[in-house]
Each structure stands twice: as C-alpha cells, then as structure tokens.
C-alpha positions as CSV (number, residue, x, y, z in Angstrom):
1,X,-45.1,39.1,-6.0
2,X,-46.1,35.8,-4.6
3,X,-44.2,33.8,-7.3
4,X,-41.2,36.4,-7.1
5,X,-40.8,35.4,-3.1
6,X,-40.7,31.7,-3.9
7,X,-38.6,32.0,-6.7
8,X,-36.2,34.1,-4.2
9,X,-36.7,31.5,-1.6
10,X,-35.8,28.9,-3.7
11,X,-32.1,30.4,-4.3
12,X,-31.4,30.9,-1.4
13,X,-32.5,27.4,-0.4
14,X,-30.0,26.3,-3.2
15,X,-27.5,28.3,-2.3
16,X,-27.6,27.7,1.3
17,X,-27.5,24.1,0.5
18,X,-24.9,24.3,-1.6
19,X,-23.1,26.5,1.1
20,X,-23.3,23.4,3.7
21,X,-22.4,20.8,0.8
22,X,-19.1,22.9,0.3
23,X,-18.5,22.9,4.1
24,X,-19.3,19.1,4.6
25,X,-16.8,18.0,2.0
26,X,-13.9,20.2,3.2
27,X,-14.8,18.7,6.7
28,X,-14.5,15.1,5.2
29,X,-11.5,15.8,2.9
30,X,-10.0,17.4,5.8
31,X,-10.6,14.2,8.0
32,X,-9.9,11.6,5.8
33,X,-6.0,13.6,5.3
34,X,-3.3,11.6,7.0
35,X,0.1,13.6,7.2
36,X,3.0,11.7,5.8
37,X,6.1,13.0,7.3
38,X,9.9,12.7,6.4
39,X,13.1,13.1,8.5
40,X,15.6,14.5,6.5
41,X,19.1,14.6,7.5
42,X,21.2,16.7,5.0
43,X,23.2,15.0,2.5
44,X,26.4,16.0,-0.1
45,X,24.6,14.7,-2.5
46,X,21.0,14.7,-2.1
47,X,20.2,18.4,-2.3
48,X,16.9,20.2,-1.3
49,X,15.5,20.7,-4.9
50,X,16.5,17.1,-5.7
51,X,13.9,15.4,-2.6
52,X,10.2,14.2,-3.6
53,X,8.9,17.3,-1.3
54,X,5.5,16.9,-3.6
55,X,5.1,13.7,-2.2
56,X,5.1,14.6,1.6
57,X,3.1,16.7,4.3
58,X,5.9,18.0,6.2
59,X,9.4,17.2,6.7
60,X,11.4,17.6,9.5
61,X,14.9,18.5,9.2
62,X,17.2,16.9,11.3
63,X,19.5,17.7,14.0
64,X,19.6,21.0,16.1
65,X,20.7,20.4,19.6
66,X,20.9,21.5,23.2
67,X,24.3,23.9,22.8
68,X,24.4,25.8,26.3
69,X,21.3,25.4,27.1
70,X,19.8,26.6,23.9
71,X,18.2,25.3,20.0
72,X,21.6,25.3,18.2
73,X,23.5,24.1,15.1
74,X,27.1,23.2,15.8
75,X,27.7,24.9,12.9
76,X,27.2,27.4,10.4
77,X,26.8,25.0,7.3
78,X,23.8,22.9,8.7
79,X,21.5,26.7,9.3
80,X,22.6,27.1,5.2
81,X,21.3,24.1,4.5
82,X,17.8,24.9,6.2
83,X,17.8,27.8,4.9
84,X,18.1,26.0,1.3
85,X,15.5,23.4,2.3
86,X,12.9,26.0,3.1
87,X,13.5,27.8,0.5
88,X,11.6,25.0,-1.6
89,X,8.6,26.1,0.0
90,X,8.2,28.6,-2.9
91,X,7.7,25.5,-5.2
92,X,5.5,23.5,-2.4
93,X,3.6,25.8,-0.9
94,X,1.3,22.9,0.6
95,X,4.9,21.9,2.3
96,X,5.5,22.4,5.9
97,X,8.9,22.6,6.8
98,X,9.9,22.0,11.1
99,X,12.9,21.7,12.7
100,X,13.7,18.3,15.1
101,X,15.7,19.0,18.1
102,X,17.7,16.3,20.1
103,X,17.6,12.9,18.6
104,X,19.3,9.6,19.4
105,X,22.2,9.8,22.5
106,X,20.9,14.1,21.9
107,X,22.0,15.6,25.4
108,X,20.4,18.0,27.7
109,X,17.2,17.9,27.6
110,X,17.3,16.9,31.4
111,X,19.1,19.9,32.3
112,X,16.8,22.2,30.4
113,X,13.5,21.2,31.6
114,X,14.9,20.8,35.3
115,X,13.9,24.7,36.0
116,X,11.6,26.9,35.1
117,X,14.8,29.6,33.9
118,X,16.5,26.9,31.7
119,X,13.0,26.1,30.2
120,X,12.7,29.8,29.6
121,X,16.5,30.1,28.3
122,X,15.2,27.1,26.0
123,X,12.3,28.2,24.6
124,X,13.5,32.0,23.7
125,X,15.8,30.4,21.4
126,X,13.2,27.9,19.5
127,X,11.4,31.0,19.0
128,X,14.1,33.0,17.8
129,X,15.4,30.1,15.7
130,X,11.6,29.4,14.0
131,X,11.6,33.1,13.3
132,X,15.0,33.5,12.0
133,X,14.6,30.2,9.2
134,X,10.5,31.0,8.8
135,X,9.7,27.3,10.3
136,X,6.7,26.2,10.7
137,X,7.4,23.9,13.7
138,X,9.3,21.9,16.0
139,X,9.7,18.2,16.6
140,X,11.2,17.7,20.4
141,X,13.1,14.4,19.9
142,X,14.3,13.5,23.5
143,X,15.3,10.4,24.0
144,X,14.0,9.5,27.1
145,X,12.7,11.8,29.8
146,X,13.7,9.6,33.3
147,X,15.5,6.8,31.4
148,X,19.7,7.5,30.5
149,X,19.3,5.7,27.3
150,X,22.9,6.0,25.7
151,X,24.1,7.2,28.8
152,X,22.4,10.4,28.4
153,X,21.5,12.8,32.0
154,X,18.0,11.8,33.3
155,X,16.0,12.0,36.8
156,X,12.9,10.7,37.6
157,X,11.6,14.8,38.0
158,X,11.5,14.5,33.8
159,X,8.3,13.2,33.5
160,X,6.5,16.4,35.1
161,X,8.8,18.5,33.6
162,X,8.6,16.8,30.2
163,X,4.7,18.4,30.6
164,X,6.1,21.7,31.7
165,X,8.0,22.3,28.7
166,X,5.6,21.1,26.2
167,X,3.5,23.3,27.7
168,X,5.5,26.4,27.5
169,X,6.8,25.3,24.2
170,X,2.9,25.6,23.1
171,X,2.2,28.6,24.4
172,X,5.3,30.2,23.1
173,X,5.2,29.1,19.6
174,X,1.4,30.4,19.4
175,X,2.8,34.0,19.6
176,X,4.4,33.3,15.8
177,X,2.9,34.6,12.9
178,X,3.7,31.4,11.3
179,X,0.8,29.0,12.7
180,X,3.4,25.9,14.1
181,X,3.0,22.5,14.5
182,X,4.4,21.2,17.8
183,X,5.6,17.3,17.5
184,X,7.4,15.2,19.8
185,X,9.2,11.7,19.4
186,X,7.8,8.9,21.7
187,X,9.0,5.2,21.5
188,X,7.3,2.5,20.6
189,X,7.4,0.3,24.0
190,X,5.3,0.5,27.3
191,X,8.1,1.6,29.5
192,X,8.6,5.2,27.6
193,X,4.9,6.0,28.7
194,X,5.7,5.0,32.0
195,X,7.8,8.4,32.1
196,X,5.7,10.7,30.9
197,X,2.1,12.5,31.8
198,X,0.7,11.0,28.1
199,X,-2.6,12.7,28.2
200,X,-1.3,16.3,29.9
201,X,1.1,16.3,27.4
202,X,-1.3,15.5,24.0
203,X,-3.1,18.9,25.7
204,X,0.0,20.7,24.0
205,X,1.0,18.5,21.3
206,X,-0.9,18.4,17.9
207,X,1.5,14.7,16.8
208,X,3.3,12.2,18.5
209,X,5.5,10.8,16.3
210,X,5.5,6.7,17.6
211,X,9.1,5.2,16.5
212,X,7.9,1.7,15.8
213,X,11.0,0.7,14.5
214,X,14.4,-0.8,16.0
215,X,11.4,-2.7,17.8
216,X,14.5,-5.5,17.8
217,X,17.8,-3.9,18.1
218,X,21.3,-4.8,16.3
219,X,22.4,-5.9,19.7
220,X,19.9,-8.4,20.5
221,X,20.3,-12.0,20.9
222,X,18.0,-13.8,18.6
223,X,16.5,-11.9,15.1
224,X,12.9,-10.3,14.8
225,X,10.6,-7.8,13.1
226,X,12.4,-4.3,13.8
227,X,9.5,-2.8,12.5
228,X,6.4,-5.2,12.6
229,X,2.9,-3.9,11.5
230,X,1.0,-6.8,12.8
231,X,-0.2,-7.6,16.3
232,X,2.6,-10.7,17.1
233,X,1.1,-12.4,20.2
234,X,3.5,-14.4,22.8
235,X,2.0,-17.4,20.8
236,X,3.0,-16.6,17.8
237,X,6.7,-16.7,19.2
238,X,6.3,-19.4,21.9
239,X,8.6,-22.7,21.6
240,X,11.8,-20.0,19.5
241,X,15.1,-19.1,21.2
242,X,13.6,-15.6,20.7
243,X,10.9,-16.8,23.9
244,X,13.0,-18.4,25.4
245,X,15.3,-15.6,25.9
246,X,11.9,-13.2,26.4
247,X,10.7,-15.6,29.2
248,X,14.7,-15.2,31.2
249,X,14.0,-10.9,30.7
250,X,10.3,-11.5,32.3
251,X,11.7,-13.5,35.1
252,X,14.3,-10.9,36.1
253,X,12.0,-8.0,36.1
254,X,8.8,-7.5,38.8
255,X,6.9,-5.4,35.4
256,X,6.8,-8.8,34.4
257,X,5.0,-9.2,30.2
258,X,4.3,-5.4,30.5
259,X,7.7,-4.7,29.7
260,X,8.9,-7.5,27.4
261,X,7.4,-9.7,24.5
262,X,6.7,-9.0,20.8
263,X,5.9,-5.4,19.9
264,X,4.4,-3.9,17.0
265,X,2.8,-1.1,15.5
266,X,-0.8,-2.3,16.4
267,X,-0.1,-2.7,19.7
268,X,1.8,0.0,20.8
269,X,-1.3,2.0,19.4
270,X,-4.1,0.5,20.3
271,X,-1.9,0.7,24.3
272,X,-2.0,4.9,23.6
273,X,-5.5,4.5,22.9
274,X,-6.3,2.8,25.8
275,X,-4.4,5.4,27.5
276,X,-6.3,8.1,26.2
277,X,-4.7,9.3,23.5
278,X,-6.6,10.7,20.6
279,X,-6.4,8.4,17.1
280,X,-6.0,11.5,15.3
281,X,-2.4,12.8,17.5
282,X,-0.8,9.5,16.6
283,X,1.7,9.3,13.8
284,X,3.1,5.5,12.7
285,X,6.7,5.3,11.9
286,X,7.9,3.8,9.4
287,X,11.6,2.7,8.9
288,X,13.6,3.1,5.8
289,X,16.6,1.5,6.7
290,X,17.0,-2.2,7.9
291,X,18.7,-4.8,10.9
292,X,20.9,-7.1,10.0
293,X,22.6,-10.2,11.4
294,X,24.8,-12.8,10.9
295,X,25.5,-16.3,12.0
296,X,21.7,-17.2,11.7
297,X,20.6,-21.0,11.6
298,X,18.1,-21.8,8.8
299,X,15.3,-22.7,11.2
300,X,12.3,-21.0,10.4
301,X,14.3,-19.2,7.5
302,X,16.0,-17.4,10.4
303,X,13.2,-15.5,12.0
304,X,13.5,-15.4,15.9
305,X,16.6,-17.4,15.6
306,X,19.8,-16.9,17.8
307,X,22.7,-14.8,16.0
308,X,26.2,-14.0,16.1
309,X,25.9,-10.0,16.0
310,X,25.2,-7.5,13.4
311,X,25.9,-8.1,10.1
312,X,25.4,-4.5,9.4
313,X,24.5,-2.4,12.2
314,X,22.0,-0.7,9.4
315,X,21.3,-0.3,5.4
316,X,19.0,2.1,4.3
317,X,16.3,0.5,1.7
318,X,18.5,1.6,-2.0
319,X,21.4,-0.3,-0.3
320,X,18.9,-3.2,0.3
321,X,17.3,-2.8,-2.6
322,X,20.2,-3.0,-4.7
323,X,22.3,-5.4,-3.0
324,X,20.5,-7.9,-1.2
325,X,16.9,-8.2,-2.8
326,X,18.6,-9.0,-6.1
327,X,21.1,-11.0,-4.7
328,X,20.1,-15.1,-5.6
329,X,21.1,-16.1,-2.2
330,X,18.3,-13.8,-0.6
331,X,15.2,-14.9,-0.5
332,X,12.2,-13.1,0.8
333,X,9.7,-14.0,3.1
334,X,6.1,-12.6,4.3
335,X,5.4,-12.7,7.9
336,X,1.5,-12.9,7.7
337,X,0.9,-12.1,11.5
338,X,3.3,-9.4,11.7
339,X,2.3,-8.0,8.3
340,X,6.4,-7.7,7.5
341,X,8.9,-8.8,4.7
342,X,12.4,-10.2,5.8
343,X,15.4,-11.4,3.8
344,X,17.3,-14.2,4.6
345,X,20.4,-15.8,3.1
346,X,20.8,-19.7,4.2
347,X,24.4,-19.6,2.3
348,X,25.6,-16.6,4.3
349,X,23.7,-17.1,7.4
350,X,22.1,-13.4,7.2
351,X,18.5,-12.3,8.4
352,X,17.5,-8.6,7.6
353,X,14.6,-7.2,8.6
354,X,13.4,-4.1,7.3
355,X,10.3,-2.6,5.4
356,X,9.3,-2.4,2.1
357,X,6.8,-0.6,-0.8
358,X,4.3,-3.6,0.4
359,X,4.5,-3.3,4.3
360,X,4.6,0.6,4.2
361,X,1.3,0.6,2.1
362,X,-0.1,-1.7,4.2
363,X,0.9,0.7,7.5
364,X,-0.7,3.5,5.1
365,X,-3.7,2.0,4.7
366,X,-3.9,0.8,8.9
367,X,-3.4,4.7,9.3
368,X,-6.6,5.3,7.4
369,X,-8.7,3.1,8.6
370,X,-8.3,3.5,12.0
371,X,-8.4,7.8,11.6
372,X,-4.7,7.9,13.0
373,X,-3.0,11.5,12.3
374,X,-0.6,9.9,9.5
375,X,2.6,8.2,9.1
376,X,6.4,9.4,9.1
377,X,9.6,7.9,8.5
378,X,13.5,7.6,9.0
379,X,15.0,9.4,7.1
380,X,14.5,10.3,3.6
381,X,17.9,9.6,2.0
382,X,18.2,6.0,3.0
383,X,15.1,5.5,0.4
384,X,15.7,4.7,-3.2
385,X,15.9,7.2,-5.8
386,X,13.5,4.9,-8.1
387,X,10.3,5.5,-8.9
388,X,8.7,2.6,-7.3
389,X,10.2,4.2,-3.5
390,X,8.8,3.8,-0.3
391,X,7.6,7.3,-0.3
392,X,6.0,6.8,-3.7
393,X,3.9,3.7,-2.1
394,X,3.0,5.9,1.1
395,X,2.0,8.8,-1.0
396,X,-0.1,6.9,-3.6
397,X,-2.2,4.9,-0.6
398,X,-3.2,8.5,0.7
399,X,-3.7,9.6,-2.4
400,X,-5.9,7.2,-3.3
401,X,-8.0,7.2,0.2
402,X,-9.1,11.2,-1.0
403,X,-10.8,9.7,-4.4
C-alpha cells in the first residue's frame, strides 16, 4: 500500500508539474506576441483573398464615417467589400478583422461626443454595424479631439468627452458575443496628448495605435525623417536650416521645445510611458508610403536641407521600390541616429524619406524588446507585392522572437 501511495503521489506530482509548465509557456508565448496590424483601404485590384492576411494579427479596414451622426459607409459597395474581407476569416481563423472609423480631415467626431444623446446615437450604430459584418472591433481614428486639424469642428470640451465615449464605446461593445478589440489613433507629437485624459482613456482602450509617421510633412520647409525610429536629439540637427527654422517655431510659441524639435518613434514612447501609459497598450506605426521633395541642395545628401515643395506629395513603397531605389541617380543613405533609410538624387535635386524592409525590422525588433503591444502600418496596398515586402520583414522578426 505504502509503495502504491508514492507511486500515486509521484503522478500527480508529474502531472501537476507538467500542468504549471503548460501554463507557464502559454503565459510567456502569450507575452512575448506583439500584434502586427494593417490598414487596408480597398482596392480594384488588390482583392481580399489576394492580401498576405497570414502574415498579420489584425487588419483594420478603412474608412466608415460620421454620416448623421452615426458609423456609416457612403455607400453600398464599400459594406460588400467588408463583407468580402471578413469572409477570409474562414481561411485565417487566427485573423482579427475591425473596422476604423474617421480618419484624416474625418468629420464629426466633435459633434458626436459633445452630448451624452449623440454619444448614444453613435454608439447604437457601432454596435449594430460590428453585429451586422461579425467584426471583431473598432479603431476610432479622430483626428484631433480640441485641435481643427484640416479644418475639421473641434472645442476644447473634446478632451473629457474624448474619455466619455471611449468609455461608452467599451462598455457597449462588451455586450457582443464577438469579444472586440477597441483601438484608437493617437499622433505621434506632444501636443495631441495635451488634448486628451491619456491614462482615463487607456482604462477603456486595449491599443493605441501611435502614427509615428508624416513626423515631417510634404509641406514643410526643410526635409527630415517622416518616420524616424531613432531618438534624433536637437544636437543631432543643430547648425541645419532644418534648426534654424525649429529655433524661429520655438521663439513664436510660449510651449517653447515641448512642442517643436526632432521627433521619433523612441521618443514619442518613452513621453507615453512617462505619462503612464502601459508598454503593452502601445502600437508603433510604421509607414509604407514615403515624402518627397524637390529643389534639395546636396549638403549633407539633402537631409534637413531647405526645399522647393513636394516632389510627390506621397509614393507608397512598390512605387519606391520600383522607381527610385533602382534608379542610378538615387542613392541611399542610413541615418544611424535616427535608425532610417533616405533616397536622394543630387542630379534631380530629390530627398525621399520613407521606410524600408531594414528600418521596419529594426522597429519590430524595438517593439520586442521593450514589451510594446506591436506594430501597425499605413496601409497595406502601398507595400510591394514581392516576397521580400515590408510586411514579410515585420512578420519574420515576430516570428522569429517566438523560437
């Protein structure tokens, strides 16, 4: 009997070690997963069962708007489309498939959250809308509560009511059967957060999606990193025309260098984490399009040079790809400090900025090692339909951080 009890205790020793072993590595595969999400806008020719769905977490399909005071599609073709993109859920069951709402010069959103009967107006219809296409979630993509960016409504009451709708947005999509992910699109500069309650509102979010691209727009003066990785420090720009003309933007604003200077992924998130923010609700963006412009000197092979206006307002990556990097009058060059490729042509005068397979596996890898919630990108049909794509280099680097 004696011999019969240890024999018995030592299974279920076994087994209960085994039990924990089993849970301890889904915790740590769990943990070490980084979601790599794609906005998709619908193209002609770039069809649902054509995209690399294998290769991503989620992707977010891209627009519905504020129509009346409601989640809408302007028309009927765009829901067909959805429906058509979810339906490749069959073949990706792993996928999850969300709807963005709003987006660049998007209005409304003011409006909406202004009263607690639009907010309710607003919501009823997300929920009916995620129920009717079987969604699994809901980027809000307004761009910006309190500032009129593109001449869109705002009012300084949309930063508590920015809170108030995530809230109810949460609470409401928790009644679905569907278990929904509920993202939001934040900028990557200091003077967004500024506008918003950050840590109330990571209380109802499970992502913020951090656009840390068009970090140097098509409009400005002097050429830069759109989409730098790499902490760039005033130093590292001090004595270009690109200080000078930071230095004239300080001196005409009381924020001073909290508003304008070099920005970059690194430090717009270690400036959320500062601020509260949890590593694991911040999603890097990536961009998969470039910035152009023209009339560049060849000082410093055009980087922070003045220009003479876009060359191209933007190309998406296969257009660089196939154009510029083989062109002979390109040349590319690494920015070590911001941890960024950029093409420029001292023939034509042209400096593009813009990321490529390295600097997106490089912001893959910064997402792993600091235990940030992932990395998206805009948008998936400006990437090349090559193997080697920027997807395929983002994919790979999390795939490789499982083994």
């Amino acid at each position: 009997m004696r011999n019969s009890r240890s024999y018995l205790s030592i299974l279920v020793f076994i087994w209960t070690t085994s039990i924990l072993n089993s849970c301890a590595s889904a915790k740590d595969e769990k943990e070490n997963n980084i979601v790599v999400m794609g906005y998709y806008v619908p193209e002609k020719e770039y069809h649902p069962e054509q995209l690399p769905l294998n290769q991503l977490t989620h992707i977010i399909f891209s627009f519905s708007t504020i129509i009346d005071g409601e989640m809408k599609f302007g028309n009927t073709e765009t829901g067909e489309k959805l429906a058509q993109l979810v339906a490749q859920r069959k073949n990706y069951p792993h996928l999850k498939v969300m709807i963005a709402c709003g987006g660049w010069g998007a209005n409304g959103f003011s409006d909406m959250a202004a009263t607690k009967e639009n907010r309710v107006k607003f919501i009823k219809s997300v929920v009916s809308f995620n129920s009717k296409y079987k969604l699994d979630g809901l980027d809000i993509d307004w761009e910006y509560p309190a500032i009129p960016a593109a001449n869109t409504g705002a009012r300084p009451e949309d930063k508590q009511n920015f809170t108030l709708l995530m809230k109810e947005l949460r609470e409401s999509l928790d009644t679905l059967e569907r278990d929904q992910t509920l993202t939001f699109a934040s900028a990557g500069w200091k003077r967004y957060y500024e506008n918003i309650e950050l840590k109330e509102v990571m209380q109802y979010a499970d992502f913020m999606n951090v656009m840390t691209y068009d970090q140097v727009g098509g409009n400005s003066p002097y050429t830069g990193h759109h989409t730098a990785l790499g902490l760039i420090k005033d130093v590292d720009v001090e004595g270009t025309p690109a200080w000078n003309y930071v230095e004239e933007r300080r001196a005409a604003t009381k924020k001073g260098g909290s508003t304008y200077g070099p920005r970059s992924v690194e430090k717009i998130i270690a400036f959320c984490i500062e601020n509260g923010v949890q590593p694991k609700q911040l999603v890097i963006g990536s961009a998969f399009y470039g910035r152009a412009w023209k009339g560049v000197p060849s000082l410093d092979n055009g980087l922070y040079q003045p220009n003479k206006g876009a060359h191209i307002g933007w190309s998406g990556y296969s257009q660089i790809r196939q154009e510029f990097e083989t062109d002979k009058n390109y040349k590319r060059y690494w920015d070590p400090v911001a941890k960024a490729p950029y093409l420029y042509s001292a023939k034509d005068s042209i400096f593009i900025s813009y990321d490529d397979t390295v600097s997106v596996r490089l912001k893959t890898e910064f997402t792993i090692q600091k235990k940030l919630g992932g990395i998206m990108f805009w948008q998936l049909g400006n990437d090349t339909k090559d193997e080697d794509s920027l997807l395929k280099a983002m994919y790979d680097t999390a795939l490789k951080s499982k083994e």
